[in-house]
N, C-alpha and C positions, 0 to 999 in steps of 0.2 A: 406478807399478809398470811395469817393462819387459814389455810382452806376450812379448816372443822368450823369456824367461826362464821361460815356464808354457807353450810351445807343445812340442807333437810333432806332428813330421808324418808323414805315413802312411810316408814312407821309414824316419823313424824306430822308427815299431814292426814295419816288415818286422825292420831291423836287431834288436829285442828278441827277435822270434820266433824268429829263425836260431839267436841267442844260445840262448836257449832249449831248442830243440831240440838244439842238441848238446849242451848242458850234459845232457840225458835221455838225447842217447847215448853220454856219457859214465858215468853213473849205469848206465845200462846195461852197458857195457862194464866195469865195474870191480865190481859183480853178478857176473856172465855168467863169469869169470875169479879171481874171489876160492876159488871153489870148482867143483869137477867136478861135484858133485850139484847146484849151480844151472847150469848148464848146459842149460836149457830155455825153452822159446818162454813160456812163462809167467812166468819172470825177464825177458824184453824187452819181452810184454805191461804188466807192472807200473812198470817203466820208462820205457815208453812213456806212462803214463797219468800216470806220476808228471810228469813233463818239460811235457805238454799243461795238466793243473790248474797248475803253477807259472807256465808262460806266461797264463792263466787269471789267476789270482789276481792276478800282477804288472800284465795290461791293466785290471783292475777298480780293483785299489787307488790305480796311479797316475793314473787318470781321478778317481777319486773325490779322492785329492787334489789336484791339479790345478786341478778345478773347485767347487771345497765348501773346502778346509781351507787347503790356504797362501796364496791371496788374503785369507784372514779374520786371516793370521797375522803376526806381525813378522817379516822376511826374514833376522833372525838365529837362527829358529827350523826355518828349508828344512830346511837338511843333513839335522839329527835327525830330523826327520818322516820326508823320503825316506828316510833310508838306515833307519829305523826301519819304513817299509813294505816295503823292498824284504828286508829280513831276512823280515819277516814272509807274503813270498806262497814264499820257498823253503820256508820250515818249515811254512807252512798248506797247499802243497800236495800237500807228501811226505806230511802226515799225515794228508791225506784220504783218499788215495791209499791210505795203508795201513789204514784202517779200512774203506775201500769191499771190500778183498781178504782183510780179516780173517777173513772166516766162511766164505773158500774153502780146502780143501784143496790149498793149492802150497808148492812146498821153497822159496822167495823168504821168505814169511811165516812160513815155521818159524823161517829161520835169525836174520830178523833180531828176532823177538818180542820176547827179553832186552834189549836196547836201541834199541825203535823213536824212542822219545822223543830219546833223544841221537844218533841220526842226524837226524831230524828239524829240532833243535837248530842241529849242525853241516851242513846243506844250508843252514839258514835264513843262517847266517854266508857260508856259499861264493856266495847269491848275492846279501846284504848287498856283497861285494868285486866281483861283478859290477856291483852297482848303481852301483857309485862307480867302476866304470870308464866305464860309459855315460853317467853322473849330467856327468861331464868332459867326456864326447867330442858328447853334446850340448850344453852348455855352452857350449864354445869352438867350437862350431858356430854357434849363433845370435850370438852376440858379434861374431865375425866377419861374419855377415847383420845386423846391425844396426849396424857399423862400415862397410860398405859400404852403406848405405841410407843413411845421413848423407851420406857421400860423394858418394852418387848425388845426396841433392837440395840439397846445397853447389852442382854443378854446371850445375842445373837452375837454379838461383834465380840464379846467375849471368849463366846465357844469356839466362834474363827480363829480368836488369835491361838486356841490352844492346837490349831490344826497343822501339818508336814513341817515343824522344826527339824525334825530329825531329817527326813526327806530332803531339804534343803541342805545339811551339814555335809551328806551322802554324797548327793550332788555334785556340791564344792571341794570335796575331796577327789572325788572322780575328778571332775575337770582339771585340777591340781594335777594329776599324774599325768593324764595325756598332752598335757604344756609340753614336756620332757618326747613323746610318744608319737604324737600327732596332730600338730600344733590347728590344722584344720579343721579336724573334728573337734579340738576344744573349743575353738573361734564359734562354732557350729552351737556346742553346747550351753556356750554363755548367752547363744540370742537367744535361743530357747528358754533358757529358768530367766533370763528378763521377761519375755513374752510374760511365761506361765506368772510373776509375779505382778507387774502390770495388773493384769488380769485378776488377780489374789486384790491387789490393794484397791481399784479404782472400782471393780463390779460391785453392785448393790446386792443384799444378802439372797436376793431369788432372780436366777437368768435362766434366760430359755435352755431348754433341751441343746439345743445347735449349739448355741456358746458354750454350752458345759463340754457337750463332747471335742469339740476345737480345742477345749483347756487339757481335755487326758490326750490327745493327740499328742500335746506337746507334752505331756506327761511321761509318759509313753517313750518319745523318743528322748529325754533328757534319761528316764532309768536305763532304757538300754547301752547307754553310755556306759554301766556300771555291766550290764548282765549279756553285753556283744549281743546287743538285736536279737536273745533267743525270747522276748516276750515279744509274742505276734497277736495282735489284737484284728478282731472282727466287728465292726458296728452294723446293726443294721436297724435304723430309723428313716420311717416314711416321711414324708414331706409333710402330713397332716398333721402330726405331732412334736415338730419342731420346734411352734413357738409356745409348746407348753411351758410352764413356770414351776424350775425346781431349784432347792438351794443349791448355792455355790458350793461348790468341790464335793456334792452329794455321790455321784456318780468316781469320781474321781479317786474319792474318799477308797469304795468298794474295790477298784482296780488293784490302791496301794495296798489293802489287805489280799487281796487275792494272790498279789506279787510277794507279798512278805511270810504268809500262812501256805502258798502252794506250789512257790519253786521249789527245783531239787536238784536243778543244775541242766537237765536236759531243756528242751525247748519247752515253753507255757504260755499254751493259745486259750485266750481269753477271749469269750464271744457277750458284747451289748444288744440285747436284745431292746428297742423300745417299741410297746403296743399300747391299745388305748385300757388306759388304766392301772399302768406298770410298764415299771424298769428292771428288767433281767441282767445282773451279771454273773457268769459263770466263768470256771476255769476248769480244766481238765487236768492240774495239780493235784497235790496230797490229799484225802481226803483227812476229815477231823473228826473223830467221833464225838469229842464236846467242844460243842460250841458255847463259847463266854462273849458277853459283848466288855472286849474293853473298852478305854476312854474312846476310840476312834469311832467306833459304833455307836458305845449309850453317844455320844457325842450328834451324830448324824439323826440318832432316832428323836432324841431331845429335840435339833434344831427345825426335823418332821414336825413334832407335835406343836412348839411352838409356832408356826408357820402355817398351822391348819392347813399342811398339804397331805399329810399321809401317815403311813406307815412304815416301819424296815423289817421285812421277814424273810425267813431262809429256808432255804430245803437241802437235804443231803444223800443224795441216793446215789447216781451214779457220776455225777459232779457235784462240784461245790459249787451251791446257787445262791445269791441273795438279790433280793426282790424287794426296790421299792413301790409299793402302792400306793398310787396316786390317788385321793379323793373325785378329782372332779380337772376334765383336760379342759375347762372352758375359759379359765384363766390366763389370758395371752398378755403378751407385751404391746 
């Protein structure tokens, strides 16, 4: 079952309520106007009450369906339910409306006493037709949000696959020679780029902070295969920002450049900075005077924007820094 097909979002019940409301100032207005002797603040009172219980009953019924009745139900049975609740909160709330005003003295309740029932009736039908205008116009709302969410992460899984081919070929060359070398440390290295790939194929395109740096962990020690342990990595994230939500191999991504743009043969300590509102990674490598984003980066920055998580920015002074900025750490898993 499509979640987007059972959701309403808070815009969408503003939208009901508006509805709503003038639909009572309409009921009002055509009261108010039908005669000179209703012509009083107790025909807009009743009006008003009438409009506020239909908005009433309509947020009660469609929560209760929503959440209790057409997930239990076969999806060729929606229509009739809704549009069978939404008849049902015009006419339950005209007629509460007018039984709460019954036992008052006003010219509203005199005139319409003769046939409260079939006005009741015919409001339940007026917003039965409202129902199945909204019923549409969310509809072809979330259809469209869930045609663009596809879309989103077609593009997303895309720019994945275009991510460490090369990385991986390295890898398996290394490991190749130390078969011959040290047959342990290769044993070693093949559970590792298993892990790291696991992890590549099965994670969803946005994981927490913690999973990511557990993936350069093992990043980490799979290139030192190739570079003899002289990349010494430093993390340091607090416990409060662990299960922020950033893309996959984002972090990871910044390490392999850092490793590929800033060795030079001697040792190259890399330090992860994570605070609220950004991702630090620095190296104490070569520096660059121009910096270009090739595909690794525009890659990374691309999968930021689409993701509406952030930013990728750098600084070059007296290390080589890039910095993702996080929009907003209240996204957890």
């Amino acid at each position: 079952m499509n979640s987007f097909e059972l959701k309403i979002s808070m815009k969408d019940w503003l939208y009901i309520i508006i509805i709503a409301a003038f639909f009572g100032f309409l009921i009002s207005l055509f009261f108010y106007f039908l005669n000179e002797n209703l012509q009083k603040s107790s025909t807009i009172l009743f009006s008003t009450i009438s409009a506020v219980l239909i908005a009433v009953f309509a947020s009660l019924l469609i929560t209760i369906s929503n959440s209790f009745i057409l997930p239990k139900v076969n999806k060729q049975f929606w229509y009739l339910i809704s549009f069978a609740f939404s008849f049902a909160s015009g006419a339950l709330g005209f007629l509460v409306s007018y039984l709460i005003f019954e036992n008052f003295d006003i010219r509203i309740i005199e005139f319409i006493k003769p046939f409260w029932i079939y006005i009741g009736i015919t409001i339940g039908f007026l917003t039965f037709l409202i129902g199945l205008i909204l019923h549409q116009f969310i509809s072809m709302k979330y259809k469209n949000e869930s045609i663009r969410s596809e879309i989103l992460e077609t593009k997303l899984k895309a720019l994945e696959s275009e991510l460490n081919p090369h990385f991986l070929f390295n890898a398996l060359n290394s490991i190749s020679e130390l078969i011959y070398i040290d047959k342990k440390k290769a044993e070693t290295s093949v559970i590792n780029v298993s892990k790291f790939l696991r992890n590549a194929i099965y994670t969803d395109s946005l994981i927490t902070t913690e999973n990511e740096l557990e993936m350069v962990k093992t990043y980490v020690n799979i290139e030192n295969t190739r570079f003899e342990d002289k990349i010494k990595i430093k993390i340091v994230s607090p416990k409060e920002h662990e299960k922020v939500l950033i893309p996959k191999f984002s972090i990871q991504l910044l390490v392999e450049n850092a490793i590929k743009h800033g060795y030079e043969g001697n040792e190259l300590h890399i330090d992860i900075v994570v605070s609220k509102g950004k991702i630090e990674v620095s190296n104490d490598g070569k520096l660059s005077d121009n910096i270009k984003f090739g595909t690794g980066l525009s890659n990374l920055a691309k999968r930021l924007e689409l993701l509406n998580i952030g930013a990728l920015d750098y600084e070059n002074s007296e290390k080589m820094k890039f910095i993702i900025r996080v929009k907003s750490e209240s996204i957890n898993s």
